[in-house]
C-alpha positions in Angstrom: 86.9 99.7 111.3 85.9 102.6 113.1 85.8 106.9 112.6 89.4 108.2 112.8 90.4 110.4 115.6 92.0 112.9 115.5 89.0 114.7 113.4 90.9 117.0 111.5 92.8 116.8 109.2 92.1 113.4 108.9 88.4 113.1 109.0 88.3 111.2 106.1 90.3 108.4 107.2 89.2 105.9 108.9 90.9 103.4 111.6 93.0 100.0 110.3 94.0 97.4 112.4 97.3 95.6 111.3 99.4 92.5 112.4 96.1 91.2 114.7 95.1 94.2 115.9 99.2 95.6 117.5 99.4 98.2 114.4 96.5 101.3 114.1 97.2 102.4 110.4 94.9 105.2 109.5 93.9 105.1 106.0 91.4 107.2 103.3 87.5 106.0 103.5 87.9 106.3 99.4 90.2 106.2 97.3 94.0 104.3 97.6 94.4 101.9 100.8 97.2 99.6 101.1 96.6 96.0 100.8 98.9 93.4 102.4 102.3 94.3 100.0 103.6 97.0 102.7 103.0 94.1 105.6 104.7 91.3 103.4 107.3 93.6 102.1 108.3 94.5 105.8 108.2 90.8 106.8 111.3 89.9 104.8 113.5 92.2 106.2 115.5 90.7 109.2 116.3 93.7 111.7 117.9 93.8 115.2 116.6 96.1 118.4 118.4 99.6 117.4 118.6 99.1 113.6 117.2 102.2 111.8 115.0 101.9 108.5 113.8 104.4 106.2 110.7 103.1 104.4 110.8 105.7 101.0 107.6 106.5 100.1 105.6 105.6 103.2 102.1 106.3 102.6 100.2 106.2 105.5 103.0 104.1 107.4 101.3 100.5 107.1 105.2 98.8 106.6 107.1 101.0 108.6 104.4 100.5 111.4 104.2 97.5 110.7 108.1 96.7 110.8 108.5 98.9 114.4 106.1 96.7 116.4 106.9 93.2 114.9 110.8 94.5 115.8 111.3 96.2 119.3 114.0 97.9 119.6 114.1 99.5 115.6 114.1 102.7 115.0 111.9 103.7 111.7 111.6 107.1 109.9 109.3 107.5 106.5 109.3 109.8 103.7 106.1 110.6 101.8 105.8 113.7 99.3 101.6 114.2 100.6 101.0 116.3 103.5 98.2 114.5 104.4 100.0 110.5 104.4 102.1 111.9 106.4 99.9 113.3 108.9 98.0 110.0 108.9 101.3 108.2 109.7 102.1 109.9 112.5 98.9 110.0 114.2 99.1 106.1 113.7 102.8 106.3 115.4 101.0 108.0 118.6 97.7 105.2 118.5 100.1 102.3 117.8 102.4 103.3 121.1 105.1 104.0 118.4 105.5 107.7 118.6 109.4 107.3 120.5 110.7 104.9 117.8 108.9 106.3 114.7 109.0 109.3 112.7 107.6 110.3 109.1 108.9 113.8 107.3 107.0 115.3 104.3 109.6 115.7 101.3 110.8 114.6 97.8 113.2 111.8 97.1 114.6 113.8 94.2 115.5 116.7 97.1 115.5 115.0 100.4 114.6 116.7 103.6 117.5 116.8 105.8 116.6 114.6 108.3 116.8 111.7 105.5 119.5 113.3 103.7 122.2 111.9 106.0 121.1 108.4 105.4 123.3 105.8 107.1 119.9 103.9 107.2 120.6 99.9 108.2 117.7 98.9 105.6 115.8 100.7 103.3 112.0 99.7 101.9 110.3 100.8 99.3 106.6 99.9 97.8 107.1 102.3 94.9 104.4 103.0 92.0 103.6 100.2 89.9 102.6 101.8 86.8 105.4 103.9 84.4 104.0 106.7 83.7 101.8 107.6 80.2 101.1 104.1 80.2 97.7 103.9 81.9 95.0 106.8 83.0 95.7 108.0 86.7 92.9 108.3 88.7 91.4 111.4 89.6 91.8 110.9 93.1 95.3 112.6 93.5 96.3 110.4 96.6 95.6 107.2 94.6 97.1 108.3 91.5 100.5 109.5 93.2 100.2 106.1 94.7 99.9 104.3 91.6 101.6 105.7 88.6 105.0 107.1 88.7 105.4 110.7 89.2 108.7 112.4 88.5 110.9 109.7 90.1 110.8 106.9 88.2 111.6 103.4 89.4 115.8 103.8 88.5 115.2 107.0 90.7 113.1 104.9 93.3 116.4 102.3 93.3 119.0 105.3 93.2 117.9 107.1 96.3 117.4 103.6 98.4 121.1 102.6 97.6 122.7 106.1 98.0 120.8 106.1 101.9 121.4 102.8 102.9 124.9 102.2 104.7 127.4 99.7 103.2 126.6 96.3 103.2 122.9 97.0 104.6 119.6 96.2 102.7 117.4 97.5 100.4 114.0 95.5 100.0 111.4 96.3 97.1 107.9 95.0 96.9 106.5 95.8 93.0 104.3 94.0 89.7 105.3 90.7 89.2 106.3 91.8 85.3 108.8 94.5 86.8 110.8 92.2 88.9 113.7 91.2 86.5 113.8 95.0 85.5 114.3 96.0 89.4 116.7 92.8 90.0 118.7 93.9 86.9 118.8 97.7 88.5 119.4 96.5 92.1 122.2 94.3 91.1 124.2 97.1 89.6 124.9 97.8 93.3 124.4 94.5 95.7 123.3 91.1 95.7 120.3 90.4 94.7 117.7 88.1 95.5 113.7 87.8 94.1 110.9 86.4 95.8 107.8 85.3 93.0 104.4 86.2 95.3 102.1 83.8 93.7 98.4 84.8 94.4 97.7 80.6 93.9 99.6 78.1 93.9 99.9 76.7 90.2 99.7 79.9 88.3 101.9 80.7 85.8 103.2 84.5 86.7 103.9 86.2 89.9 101.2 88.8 90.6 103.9 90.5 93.2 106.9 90.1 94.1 110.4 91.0 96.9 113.1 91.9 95.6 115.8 92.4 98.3 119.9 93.1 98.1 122.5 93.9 100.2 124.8 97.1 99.0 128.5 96.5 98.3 128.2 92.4 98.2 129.1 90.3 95.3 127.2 87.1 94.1 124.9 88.4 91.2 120.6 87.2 91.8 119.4 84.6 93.6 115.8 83.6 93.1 113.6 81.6 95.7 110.7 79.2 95.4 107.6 81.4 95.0 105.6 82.3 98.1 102.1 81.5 97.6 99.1 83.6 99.2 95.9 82.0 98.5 94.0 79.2 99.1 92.1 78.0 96.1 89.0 78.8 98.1 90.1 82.9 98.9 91.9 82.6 101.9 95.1 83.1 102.7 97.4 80.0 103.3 98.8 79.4 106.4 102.5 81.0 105.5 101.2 84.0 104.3 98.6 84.2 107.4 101.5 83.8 110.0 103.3 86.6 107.9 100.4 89.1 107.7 100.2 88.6 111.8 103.5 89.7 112.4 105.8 86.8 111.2 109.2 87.0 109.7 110.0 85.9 105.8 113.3 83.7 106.4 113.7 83.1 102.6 116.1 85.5 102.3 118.5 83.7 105.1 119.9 81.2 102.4 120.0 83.9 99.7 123.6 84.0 99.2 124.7 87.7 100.8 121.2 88.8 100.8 120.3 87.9 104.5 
């Protein structure tokens, strides 16, 4: 990793290479940094060359990034309520060669911006808080702790704004805790099919540690669940699916998904 340029304001980020090495994400030296969900979430949604995707809650733009240069051709925006994610987005749009087919506004889901507010969005994606809020400590570092525990929007709120911005019979694709999954299949269905994708961190175990939940608004056919994905190697590494994915691969589960493709 090197020093992140521009200096200011990011000059506590530093440089992350994504999808070998196509994909500069600039993330915090301390504090939250994305781990592989926003690549593997990306992964499993199947876009065309002129598709446009909203990525709620982007961060520092590691799936939406990550989603423009695996897809030529899509067109990406991101929303992120901090300033400073934002900033670190786009200055990863301009070092990734991304800057015409990728942009990232600063603003709430709970009072969009208007450049989101028109939606019409082909998919939306979403890696939303994992923790309800008042049930754990958040940390101190504000980034980490928006990033972490739910603020304000909850994850019905998370699921409300995806649906009411995506265009009829488009996607919506969630990556979140393995013991939230039914909860956000059950919300998701309300409004699409529905299909879930266990992430396993080895093969064998008995509970997802992650997992995708995708649907497609307006369609009919209830949930769907796949054979887990698994990530690890007993040894640490990845396995050879999940490698292929975090370089840029796409997820095809969700092809035989009944209405979920």
């Amino acid at each position: 990793m090197t020093p992140c340029a521009p200096a200011t304001p990011l000059d506590d980020f530093e440089e992350t290479r994504l999808l070998d090495g196509r994909v500069i994400c600039y993330q915090p030296r301390k504090g939250y940094r994305s781990a592989i969900d926003p690549v593997l979430m990306q992964a499993a949604v199947q876009a065309a060359p002129g598709d446009r995707v909203l990525d709620l809650g982007c961060g520092a733009g590691a799936a939406a990034l990550s989603l423009a240069a695996r897809v030529p051709g899509v067109i990406v925006d991101g929303l992120d309520l901090q300033p400073i994610l934002i900033a670190a987005a786009a200055a990863g749009a301009v070092a990734s060669g991304l800057a015409d087919r990728a942009a990232f506004f600063e603003g709430d889901m709970l009072d969009l911006p208007d450049p989101v507010r028109t939606g019409g969005y082909d998919h939306v994606i979403a890696n939303p808080p994992f923790e309800r809020a008042g049930t754990v400590r958040p940390s101190p570092d504000p980034v980490k702790a928006a990033a972490t525990v739910e603020g304000q929007a909850k994850l019905v709120d998370w699921i409300a704004s995806a649906m009411a911005l995506v265009r009829p019979g488009g996607t919506v694709t969630f990556i979140h805790r393995g013991d939230r999954l039914e909860e956000l299949a059950a919300s998701l269905a309300a409004a699409g099919t529905v299909a879930i994708l266990p992430l396993l961190a080895r093969d064998g175990d008995p509970a997802p540690v992650r997992g995708i939940v995708k649907a497609r608004a307006g369609a009919a056919g209830g949930v769907t669940r796949i054979a887990p994905l698994v990530l690890h190697e007993t040894i640490g590494n990845y396995t050879s699916r999940a490698d292929r994915l975090l370089r840029g691969g796409e997820l095809d589960d969700f092809h035989a998904a009944p209405g979920a493709t």
